[in-house]
C-alpha positions in Angstrom: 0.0 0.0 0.0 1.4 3.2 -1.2 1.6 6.0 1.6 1.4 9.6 0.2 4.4 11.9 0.7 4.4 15.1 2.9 3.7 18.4 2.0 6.8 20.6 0.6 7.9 23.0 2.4 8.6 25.3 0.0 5.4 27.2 -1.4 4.4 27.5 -4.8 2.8 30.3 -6.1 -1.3 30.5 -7.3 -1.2 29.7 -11.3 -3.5 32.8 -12.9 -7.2 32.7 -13.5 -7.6 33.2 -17.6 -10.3 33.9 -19.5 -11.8 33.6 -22.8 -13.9 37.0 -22.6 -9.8 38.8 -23.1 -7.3 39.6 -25.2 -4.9 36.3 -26.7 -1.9 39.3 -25.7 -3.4 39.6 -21.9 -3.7 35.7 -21.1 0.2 35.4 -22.5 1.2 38.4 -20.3 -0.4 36.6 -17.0 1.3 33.6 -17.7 4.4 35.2 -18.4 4.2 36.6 -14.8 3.8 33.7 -13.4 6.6 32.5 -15.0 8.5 35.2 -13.5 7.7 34.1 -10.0 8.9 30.7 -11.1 11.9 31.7 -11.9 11.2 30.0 -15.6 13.9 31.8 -17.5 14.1 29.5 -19.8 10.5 28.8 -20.7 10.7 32.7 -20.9 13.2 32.4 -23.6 11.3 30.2 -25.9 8.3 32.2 -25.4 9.9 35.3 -26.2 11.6 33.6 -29.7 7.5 34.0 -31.1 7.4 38.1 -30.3 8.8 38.7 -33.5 7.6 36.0 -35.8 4.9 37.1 -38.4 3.1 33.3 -38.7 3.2 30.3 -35.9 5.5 27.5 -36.6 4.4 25.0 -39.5 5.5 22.0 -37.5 5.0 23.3 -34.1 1.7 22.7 -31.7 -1.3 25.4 -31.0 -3.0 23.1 -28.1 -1.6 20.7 -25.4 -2.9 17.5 -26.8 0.4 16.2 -27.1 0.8 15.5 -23.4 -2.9 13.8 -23.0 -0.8 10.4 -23.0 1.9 11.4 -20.4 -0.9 13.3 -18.1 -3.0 10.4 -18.1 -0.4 7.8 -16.9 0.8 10.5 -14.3 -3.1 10.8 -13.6 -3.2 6.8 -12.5 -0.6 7.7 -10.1 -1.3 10.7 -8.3 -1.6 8.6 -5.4 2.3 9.0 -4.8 2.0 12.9 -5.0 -2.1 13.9 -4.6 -1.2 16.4 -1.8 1.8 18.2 -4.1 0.9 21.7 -4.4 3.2 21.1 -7.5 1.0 18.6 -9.0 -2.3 21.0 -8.1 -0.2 23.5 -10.1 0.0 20.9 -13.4 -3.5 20.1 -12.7 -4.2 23.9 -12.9 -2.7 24.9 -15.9 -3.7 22.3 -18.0 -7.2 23.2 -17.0 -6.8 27.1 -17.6 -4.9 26.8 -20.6 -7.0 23.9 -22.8 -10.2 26.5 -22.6 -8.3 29.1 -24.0 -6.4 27.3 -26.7 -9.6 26.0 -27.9 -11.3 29.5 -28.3 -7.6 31.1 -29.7 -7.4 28.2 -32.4 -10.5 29.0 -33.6 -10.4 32.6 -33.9 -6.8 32.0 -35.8 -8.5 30.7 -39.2 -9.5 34.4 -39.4 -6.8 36.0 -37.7 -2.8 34.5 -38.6 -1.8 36.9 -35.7 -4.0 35.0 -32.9 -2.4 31.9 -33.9 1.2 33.0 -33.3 -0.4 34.3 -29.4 -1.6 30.5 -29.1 1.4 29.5 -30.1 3.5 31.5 -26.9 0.7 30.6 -24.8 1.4 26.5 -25.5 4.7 27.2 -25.1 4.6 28.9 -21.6 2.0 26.1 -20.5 4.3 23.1 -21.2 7.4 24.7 -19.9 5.8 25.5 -16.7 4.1 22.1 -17.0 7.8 21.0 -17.3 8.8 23.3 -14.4 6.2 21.6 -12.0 6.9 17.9 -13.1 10.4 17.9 -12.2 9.6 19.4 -9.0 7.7 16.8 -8.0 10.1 14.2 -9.2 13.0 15.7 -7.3 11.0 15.6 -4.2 9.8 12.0 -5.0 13.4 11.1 -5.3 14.5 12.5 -2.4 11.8 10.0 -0.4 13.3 7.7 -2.3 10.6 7.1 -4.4 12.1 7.3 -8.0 11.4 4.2 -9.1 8.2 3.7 -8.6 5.0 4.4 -11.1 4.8 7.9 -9.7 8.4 8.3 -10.7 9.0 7.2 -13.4 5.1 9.1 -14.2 6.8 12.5 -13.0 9.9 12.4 -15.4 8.0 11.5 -18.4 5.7 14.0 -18.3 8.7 16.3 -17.7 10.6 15.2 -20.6 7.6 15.0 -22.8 7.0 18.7 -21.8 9.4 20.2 -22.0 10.2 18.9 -26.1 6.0 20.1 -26.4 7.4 23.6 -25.5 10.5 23.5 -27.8 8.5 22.5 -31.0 5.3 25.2 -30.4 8.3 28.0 -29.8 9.9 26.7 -33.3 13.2 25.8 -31.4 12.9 22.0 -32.5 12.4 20.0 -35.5 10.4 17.2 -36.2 13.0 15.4 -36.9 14.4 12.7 -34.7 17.1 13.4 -33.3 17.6 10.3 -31.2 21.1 9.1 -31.2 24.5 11.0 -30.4 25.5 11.1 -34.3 22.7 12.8 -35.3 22.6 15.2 -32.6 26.5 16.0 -33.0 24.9 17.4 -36.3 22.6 19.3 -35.3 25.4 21.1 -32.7 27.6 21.2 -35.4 25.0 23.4 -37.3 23.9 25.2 -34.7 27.9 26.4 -34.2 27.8 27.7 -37.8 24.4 29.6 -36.8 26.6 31.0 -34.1 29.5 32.2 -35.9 27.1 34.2 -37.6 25.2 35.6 -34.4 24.5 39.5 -35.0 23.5 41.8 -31.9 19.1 41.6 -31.8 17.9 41.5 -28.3 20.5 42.1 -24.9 20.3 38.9 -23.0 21.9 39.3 -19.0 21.8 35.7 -18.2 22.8 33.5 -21.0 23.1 30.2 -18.6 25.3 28.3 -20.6 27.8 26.9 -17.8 27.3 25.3 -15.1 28.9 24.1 -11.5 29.3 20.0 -13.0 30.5 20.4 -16.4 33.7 20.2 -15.3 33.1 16.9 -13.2 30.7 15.8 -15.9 33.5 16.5 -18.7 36.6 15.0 -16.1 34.7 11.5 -15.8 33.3 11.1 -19.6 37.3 11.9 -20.6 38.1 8.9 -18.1 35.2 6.5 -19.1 36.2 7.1 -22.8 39.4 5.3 -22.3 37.6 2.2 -21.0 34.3 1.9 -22.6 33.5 2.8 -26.8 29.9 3.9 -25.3 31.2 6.5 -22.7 33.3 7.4 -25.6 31.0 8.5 -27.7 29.2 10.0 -25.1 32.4 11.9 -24.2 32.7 13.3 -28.0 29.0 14.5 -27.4 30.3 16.4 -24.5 32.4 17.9 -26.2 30.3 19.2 -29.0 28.0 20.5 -26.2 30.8 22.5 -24.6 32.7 24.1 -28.1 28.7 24.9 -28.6 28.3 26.9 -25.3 31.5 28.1 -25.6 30.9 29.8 -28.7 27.4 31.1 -27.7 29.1 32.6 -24.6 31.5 34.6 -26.2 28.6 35.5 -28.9 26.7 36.6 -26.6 29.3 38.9 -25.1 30.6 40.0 -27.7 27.9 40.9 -29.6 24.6 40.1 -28.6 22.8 36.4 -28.7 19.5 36.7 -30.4 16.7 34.9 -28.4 15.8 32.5 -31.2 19.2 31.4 -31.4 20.0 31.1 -27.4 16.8 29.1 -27.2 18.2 26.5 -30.2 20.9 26.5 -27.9 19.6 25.6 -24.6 17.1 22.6 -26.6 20.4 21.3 -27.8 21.9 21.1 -24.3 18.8 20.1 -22.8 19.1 17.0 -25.0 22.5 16.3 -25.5 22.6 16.0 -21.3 19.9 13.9 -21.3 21.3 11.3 -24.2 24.2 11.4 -21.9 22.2 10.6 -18.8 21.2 7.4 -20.9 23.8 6.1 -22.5 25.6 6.1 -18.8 22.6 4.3 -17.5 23.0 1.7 -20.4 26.5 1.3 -19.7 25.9 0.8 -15.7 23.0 -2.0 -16.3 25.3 -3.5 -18.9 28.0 -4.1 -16.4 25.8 -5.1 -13.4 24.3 -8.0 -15.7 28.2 -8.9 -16.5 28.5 -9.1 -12.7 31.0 -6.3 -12.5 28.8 -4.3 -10.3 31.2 -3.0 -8.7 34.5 -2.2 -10.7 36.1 1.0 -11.5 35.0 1.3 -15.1 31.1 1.1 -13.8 31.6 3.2 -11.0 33.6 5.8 -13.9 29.6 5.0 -15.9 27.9 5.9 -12.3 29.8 9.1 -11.9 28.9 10.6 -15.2 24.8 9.1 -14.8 25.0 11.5 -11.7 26.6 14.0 -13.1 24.5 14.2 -16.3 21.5 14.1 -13.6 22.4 16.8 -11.5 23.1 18.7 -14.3 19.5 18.3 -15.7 17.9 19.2 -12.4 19.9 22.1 -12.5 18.5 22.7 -16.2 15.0 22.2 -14.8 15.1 24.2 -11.8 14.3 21.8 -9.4 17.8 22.1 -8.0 19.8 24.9 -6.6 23.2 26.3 -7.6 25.0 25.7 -4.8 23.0 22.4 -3.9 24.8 18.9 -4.1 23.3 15.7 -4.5 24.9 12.2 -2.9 26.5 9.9 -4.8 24.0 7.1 -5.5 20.9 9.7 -5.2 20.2 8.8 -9.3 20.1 4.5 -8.7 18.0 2.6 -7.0 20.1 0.0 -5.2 23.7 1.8 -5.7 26.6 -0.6 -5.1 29.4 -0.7 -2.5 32.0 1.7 -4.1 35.4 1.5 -3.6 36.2 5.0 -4.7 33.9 7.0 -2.9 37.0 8.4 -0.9 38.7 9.4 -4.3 35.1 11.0 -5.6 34.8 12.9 -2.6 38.6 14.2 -2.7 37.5 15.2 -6.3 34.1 17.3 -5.3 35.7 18.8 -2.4 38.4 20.7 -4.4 36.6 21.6 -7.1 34.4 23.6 -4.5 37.1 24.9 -3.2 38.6 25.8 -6.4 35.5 27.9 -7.1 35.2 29.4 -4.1 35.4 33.4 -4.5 37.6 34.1 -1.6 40.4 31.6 -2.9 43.3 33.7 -3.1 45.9 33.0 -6.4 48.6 31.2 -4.3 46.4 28.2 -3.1 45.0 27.2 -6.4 48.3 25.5 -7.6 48.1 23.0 -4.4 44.4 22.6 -5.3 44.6 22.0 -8.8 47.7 19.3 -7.8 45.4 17.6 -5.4 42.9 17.1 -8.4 45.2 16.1 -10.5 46.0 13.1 -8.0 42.7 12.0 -7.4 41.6 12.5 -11.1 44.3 9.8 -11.5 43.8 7.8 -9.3 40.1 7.3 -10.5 41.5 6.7 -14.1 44.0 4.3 -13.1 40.9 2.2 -10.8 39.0 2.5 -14.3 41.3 1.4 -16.5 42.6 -1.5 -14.1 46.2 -1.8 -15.3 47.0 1.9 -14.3 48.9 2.8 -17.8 46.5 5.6 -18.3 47.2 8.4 -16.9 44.9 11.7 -16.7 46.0 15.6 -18.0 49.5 14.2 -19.4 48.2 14.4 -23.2 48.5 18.0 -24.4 45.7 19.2 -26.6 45.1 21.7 -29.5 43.5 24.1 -29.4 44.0 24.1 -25.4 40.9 24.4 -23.3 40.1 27.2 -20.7 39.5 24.3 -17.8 43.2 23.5 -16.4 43.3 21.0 -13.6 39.4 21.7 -12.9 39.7 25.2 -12.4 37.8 26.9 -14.9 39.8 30.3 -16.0 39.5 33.2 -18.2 43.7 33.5 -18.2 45.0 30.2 -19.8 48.8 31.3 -20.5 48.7 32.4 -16.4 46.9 29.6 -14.8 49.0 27.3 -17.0 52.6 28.7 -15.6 51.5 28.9 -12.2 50.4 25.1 -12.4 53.6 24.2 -13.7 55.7 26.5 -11.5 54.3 24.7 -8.2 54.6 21.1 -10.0 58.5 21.6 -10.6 58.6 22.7 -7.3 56.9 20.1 -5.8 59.2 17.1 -7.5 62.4 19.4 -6.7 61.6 18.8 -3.0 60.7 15.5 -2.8 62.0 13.6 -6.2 61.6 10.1 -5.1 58.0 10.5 -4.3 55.5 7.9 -6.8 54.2 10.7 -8.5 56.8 12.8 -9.3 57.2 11.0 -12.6 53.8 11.9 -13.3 53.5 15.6 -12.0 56.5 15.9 -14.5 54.5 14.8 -17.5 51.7 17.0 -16.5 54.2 20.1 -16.3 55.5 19.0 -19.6 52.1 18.5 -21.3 50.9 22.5 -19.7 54.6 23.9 -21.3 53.5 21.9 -24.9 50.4 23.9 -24.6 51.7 26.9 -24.0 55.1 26.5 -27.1 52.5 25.2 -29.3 52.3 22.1 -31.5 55.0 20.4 -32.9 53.5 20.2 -36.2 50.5 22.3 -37.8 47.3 20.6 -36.8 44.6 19.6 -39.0 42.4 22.7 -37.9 45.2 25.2 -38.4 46.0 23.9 -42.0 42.2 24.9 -42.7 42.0 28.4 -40.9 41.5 31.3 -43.2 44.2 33.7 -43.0 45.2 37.2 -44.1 48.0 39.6 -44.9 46.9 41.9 -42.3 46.6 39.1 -39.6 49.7 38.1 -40.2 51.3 41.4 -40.1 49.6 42.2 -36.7 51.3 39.1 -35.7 54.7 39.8 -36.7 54.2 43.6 -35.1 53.1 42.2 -32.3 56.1 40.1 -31.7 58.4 42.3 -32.4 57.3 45.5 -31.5 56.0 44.5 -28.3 58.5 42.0 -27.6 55.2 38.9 -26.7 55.8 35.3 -26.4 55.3 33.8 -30.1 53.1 31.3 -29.0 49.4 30.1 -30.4 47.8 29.9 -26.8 49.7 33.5 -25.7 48.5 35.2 -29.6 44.9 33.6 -29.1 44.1 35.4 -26.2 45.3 38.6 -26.9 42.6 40.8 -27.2 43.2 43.2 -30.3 44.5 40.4 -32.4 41.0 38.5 -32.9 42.7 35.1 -33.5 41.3 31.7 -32.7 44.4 29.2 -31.6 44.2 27.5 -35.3 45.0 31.2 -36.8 47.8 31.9 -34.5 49.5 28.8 -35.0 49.5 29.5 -39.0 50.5 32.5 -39.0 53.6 31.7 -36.7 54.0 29.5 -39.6 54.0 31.8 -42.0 56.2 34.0 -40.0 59.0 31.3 -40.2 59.1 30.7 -43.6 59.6 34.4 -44.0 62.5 34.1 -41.5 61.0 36.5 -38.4 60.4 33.7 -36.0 62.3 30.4 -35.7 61.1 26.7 -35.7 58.9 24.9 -33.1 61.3 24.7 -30.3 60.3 21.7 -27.9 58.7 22.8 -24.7 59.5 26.2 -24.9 58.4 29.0 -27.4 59.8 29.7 -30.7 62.5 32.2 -30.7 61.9 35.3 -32.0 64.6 36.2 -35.1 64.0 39.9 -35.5 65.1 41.7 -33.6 64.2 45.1 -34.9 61.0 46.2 -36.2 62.7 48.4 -39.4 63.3 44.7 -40.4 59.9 43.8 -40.6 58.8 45.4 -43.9 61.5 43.9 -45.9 60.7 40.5 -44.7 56.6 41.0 -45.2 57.5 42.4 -48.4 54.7 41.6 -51.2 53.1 39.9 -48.6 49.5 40.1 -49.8 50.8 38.4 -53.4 53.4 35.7 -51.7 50.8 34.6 -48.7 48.2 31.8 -51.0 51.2 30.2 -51.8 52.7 30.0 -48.9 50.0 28.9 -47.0 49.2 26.0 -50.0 52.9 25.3 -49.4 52.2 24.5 -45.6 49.3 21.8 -47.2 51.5 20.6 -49.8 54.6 19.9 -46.7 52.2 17.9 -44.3 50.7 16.1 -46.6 54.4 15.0 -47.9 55.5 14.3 -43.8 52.5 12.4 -43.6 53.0 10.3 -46.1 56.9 10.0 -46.4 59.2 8.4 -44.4 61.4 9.7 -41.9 63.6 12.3 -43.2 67.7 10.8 -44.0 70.1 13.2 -42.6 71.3 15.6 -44.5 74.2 15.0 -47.2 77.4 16.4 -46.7 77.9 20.2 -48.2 79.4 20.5 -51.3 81.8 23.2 -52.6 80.1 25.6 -54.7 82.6 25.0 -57.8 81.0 21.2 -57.6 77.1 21.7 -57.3 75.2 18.5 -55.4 72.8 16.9 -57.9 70.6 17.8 -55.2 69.9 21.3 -56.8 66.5 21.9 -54.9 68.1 21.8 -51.4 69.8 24.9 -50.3 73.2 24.5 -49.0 74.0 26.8 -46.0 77.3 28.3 -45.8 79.5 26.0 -47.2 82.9 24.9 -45.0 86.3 24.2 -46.4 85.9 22.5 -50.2 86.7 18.7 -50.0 86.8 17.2 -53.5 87.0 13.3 -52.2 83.3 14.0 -50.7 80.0 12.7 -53.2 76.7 12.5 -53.1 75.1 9.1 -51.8 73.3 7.4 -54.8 70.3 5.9 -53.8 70.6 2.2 -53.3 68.2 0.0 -55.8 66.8 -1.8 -52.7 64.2 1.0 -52.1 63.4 2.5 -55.2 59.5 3.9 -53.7 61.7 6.3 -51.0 61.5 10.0 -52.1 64.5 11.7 -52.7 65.5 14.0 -49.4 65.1 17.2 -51.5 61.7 16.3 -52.7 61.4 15.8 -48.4 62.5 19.5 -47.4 59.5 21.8 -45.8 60.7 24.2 -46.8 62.8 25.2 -50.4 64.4 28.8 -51.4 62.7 29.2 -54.2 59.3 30.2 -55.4 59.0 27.2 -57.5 60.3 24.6 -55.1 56.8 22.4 -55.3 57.8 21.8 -59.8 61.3 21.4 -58.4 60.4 18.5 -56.3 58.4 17.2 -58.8 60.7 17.8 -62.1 63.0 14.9 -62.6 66.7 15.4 -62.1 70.2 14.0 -61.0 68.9 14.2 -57.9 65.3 12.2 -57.4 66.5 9.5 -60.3 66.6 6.2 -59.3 69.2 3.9 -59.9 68.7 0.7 -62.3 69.9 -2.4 -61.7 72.1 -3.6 -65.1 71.7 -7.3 -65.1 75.7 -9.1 -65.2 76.6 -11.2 -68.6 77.8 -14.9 -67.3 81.1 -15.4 -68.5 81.8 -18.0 -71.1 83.9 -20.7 -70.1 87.0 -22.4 -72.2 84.2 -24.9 -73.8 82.0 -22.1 -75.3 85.2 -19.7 -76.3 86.8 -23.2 -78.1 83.3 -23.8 -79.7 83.1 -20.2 -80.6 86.1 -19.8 -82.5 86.1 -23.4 -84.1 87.1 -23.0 -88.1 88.1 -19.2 -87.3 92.1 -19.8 -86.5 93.3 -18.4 -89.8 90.8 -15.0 -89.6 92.0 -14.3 -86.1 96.0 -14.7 -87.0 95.8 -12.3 -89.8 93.5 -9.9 -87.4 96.3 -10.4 -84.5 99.4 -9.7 -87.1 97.3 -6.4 -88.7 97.1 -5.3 -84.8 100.5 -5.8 -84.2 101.9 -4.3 -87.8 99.6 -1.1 -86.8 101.0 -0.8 -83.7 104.6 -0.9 -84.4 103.9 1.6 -87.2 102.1 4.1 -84.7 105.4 3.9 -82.4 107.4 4.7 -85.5 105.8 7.8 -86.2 105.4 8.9 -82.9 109.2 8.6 -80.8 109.7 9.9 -78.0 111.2 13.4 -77.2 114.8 13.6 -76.8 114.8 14.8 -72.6 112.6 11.4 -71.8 114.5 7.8 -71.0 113.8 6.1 -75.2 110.9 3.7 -75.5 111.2 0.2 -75.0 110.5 -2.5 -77.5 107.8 -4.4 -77.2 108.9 -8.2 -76.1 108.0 -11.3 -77.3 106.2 -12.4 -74.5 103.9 -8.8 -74.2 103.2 -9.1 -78.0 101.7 -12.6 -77.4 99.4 -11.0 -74.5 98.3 -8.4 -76.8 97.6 -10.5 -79.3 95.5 -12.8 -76.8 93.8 -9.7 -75.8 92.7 -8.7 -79.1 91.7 -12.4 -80.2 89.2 -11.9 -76.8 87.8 -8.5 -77.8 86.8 -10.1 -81.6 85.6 -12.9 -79.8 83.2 -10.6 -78.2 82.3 -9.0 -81.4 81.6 -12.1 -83.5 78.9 -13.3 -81.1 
């Protein structure tokens, strides 16, 4: 026998009387203040997304009929929430609302405008509808009633609600968008939506981050590792995040429009919830492989109650600075054996957000995350070779070591300032190995790539960016680094633009090569230099940006590059006439160039290798064939003949050859005769018998030859 639950404490406000003898606008504008006392901001949004639009959505809903399924199961089992005022508040609206629909919706077949005011007012109904439902699911939960009919009643309707209100606003398609794939998609063209955002309307409160994304993001980059599911999952994430991301910094930059913020917030809505179930799907997976309690289901746990607490933020129904238990989200939640590491975790990212943290205490904070974050990866993985924050990546994010910062280059040093200090004292400890990679992985960040990445070699670039870049460096004397030129304000570069135009720049000879772990050096020294280096800039700059294509796809493909040949003297040139030879030392005419061996005839010639060549044609130079890129081919070897063939050969010629050997030696006497030998030099000598027989046997060889 079910036993109903006590009252909330909280009270909830009256919903609004409306009525069909006023205005469509005046019903909107009641609910609308009721949604104010709600708090519903984002219900607000989708409402306000229809005050400019001239017709209702084609696709979108004028009535709430589409919840009569979800409203009747929920109905059947108000017995486990009767005395809600919550549920009196569903009960309410739906009531108010239906009567009014149904007189707008017939009215709108004369009037198109009446039928966009149906539209907002379906829209505000099944948000606040939403609003209400997960309120009463958060309280059955924390009775722990969540899996029971009422339950499981509560977030239905809640779900089913809250996509009613996104399709009547026009913020979702019809289409499904039911697995991560196709979502990433839709994200994907949402961001391109984005990069086009133009001020509209001012929006205070975009809502885009929240308190356990970084949790949330921290376990899905563990789980990944162990479990394809969680993986994809993870690369949702991170769709979700480069999404708010770029809305936030739309939005204060310019202005987010509130169509567009409202596209936004459906997206997240859902990607979250996919999340939430694919986590779910992983757990049950691995409790009916009896591994109900290892580290890679307790990693699928951690990001189910993330993902949850994340929605009930989403919905309202929890506060900012409220935390749920671990376990709060399952109905039987297993003994966990890194419950101590989870709540080392949570604790410091608290702390780390705290307002009166002061700058010197986040290093030791961030450290201690670092550990645990670890520690949970290694319990996940099982053998421990994973290790967490030791892989650098590009373009860096603005979340180092769980603290979430708006100075990356800063944060980054201080990290790895108090991480060398910490192994200097204490070297032998087990970790200092890995603090060390994690310093080294922060100072890769900061130097920038080794190589161009795949986004930088498809970032649109300009003369004028790049000589802001080269002014910048020189003039101001700034670290030539992608992370350090990305997040300097009057430049305007994303991290993909910086690190191609420091690419640029070292072709032209003002900044030097990758360097490691620390910057590139900086070549010029004064800027009067600058302008003869960036001459012709805007004509030279296509090709050498297609020449930075042309040289990665050539490493990618190629072997590793053979070191270099030695220098040749410049009165004998190197076949290798495409590779510049630098400074030449003290000419050495016993020195050649290697000849490629015939046993790799595929390998590329070193030249054709190069990244970079002096002259404007180098890419027809590596192509055009010469002494250089010609491979050597192998001359097949004649057997020689033995005494058997040369007898046979010259069987019935005895006579020919003696009168070919005497004409030989009767030619060369004569030739000695005419020419003797000057008077100062010792006189020649004659010829003996036995040396005139030898040349003779030499010539009957070489006729030999010629007759077969």
């Amino acid at each position: 026998m079910t036993t109903p639950t006590p009252l909330q404490t909280e009270p909830t406000p009256p919903v609004p009387r409306l009525s069909t003898d006023v205005t469509a606008g005046m019903n909107a504008e009641a609910l609308e203040r009721y949604a104010r006392l709600v708090n519903l901001q984002r219900g607000m949004r989708r409402a306000r997304a229809l005050d400019a639009a001239d017709a209702p959505p084609e696709a979108g809903p004028r009535d709430l009929a589409g919840l009569d399924a979800a409203m009747g199961v929920a109905q059947s089992n108000q017995a486990f929430y009767f005395s809600n005022p919550d549920w009196h508040a569903i009960r309410d609206i739906r009531q108010q609302v239906d009567a009014v629909l149904a007189r707008l919706n017939e009215q709108a077949e004369i009037t198109p405008q009446t039928a966009v005011q149906a539209a907002k007012i379906t829209t505000l109904a099944a948000s606040l509808i939403a609003r209400h439902a997960a309120k009463v699911s958060a309280h059955l939960d924390k009775w722990d009633q969540r899996n029971t009919g009422g339950g499981q009643a509560m977030r239905t309707l809640t779900r089913v609600a809250e996509d009613h209100a996104a399709r009547a606003s026009g913020l979702d398609s019809v289409q499904a968008l039911d697995s991560p794939r196709l979502l990433m998609a839709h994200v994907h063209r949402l961001n391109r939506e984005l990069r086009r955002a133009e001020p509209d309307d001012p929006e205070t409160d975009l809502g885009l981050d929240d308190a356990d994304d970084p949790e949330l993001e921290s376990a899905l980059s563990t789980g990944a590792k162990a479990d394809p599911e969680l993986a994809e999952a993870s690369q949702l994430m991170t769709a979700l995040t480069e999404m708010a991301g770029r809305a936030r910094r739309a939005g204060h930059r310019l202005t987010l429009d509130v169509r567009l913020h409202g596209l936004v917030d459906t997206a997240q809505l859902r990607g979250i919830e996919m999340i939430s179930g694919i986590a779910r799907a992983v757990m049950r997976r691995y409790d009916d492989q009896g591994q109900g309690t290892s580290g890679r289901r307790n990693i699928a746990a951690m990001v189910l109650h993330y993902a949850e607490q994340r929605l009930e933020r989403m919905r309202g129904s929890l506060g900012a600075e409220e935390q749920r238990d671990f376990g709060h989200y399952e109905a039987e939640p297993p003994e966990r054996y890194l419950d101590a590491l989870y709540e080392e975790s949570r604790t410091v990212r608290a702390e780390l957000s705290a307002k009166n943290l002061r700058p010197q205490d986040r290093p030791e904070l961030q450290i201690r995350y670092l550990l645990a974050q670890n520690a949970i990866g290694a319990a996940a993985d099982g053998d421990g070779e994973q290790e967490f924050g030791t892989q650098a990546v590009f373009p860096p994010s603005d979340l180092v070591a769980g603290l979430q910062t708006n100075k990356p280059v800063e944060t980054r040093l201080a990290l790895i300032t108090a991480l060398r200090r910490r192994v200097d004292n204490n070297p032998f400890d087990r970790n200092a190995q890995y603090l060390n990679k994690v310093a080294d992985r922060l100072a890769q960040e900061i130097a920038g790539p080794p190589e161009l990445t795949a986004q930088a070699l498809e970032a649109e670039l300009n003369a004028d960016q790049v000589r802001a870049v080269a002014a910048h460096i020189v003039e101001q004397g700034a670290v030539a680094s992608p992370l350090v030129l990305s997040e300097t304000t009057e430049l305007n570069l994303t991290h993909a633009q910086a690190e191609r135009a420091l690419a640029v720049l070292q072709t032209l000879n003002v900044v030097g090569p990758p360097n490691g772990l620390k910057p590139r050096e900086t070549l010029t020294v004064s800027r009067n230099d600058l302008p003869g280096q960036l001459e012709l800039l805007e004509q030279r700059l296509p090709n050498l940006l297609e020449l930075q294509k042309g040289a990665a796809a050539i490493s990618a493909s190629a072997a590793p590059e053979a070191p270099a040949p030695a220098v040749q003297p410049e009165a004998t040139p190197a076949p290798e006439a495409a590779a510049p030879a630098p400074a030449p030392a003290e000419p050495e005419q016993k020195q050649a160039p290697a000849v490629p061996t015939p046993s790799a005839p595929a390998e590329p010639a070193p030249a054709a290798a190069a990244p970079e060549l002096p002259r404007r044609d180098r890419d027809r130079a590596a192509e055009r064939r010469h002494p250089g890129n010609l491979t050597a081919r192998p001359t097949p070897q004649a057997e020689a003949p033995s005494d058997q063939d040369i007898a046979k050969l010259f069987e019935g010629q005895e006579d020919r050859l003696l009168e070919a050997s005497q004409k030989l030696m009767a030619g060369a006497e004569a030739r000695a005769a005419a020419h003797p030998a000057p008077p100062e030099s010792a006189p020649a000598k004659a010829p003996s018998v036995d040396e005139a027989q030898h040349n003779a046997q030499q010539a009957q060889q070489s006729v030999g030859v010629g007759v077969r």
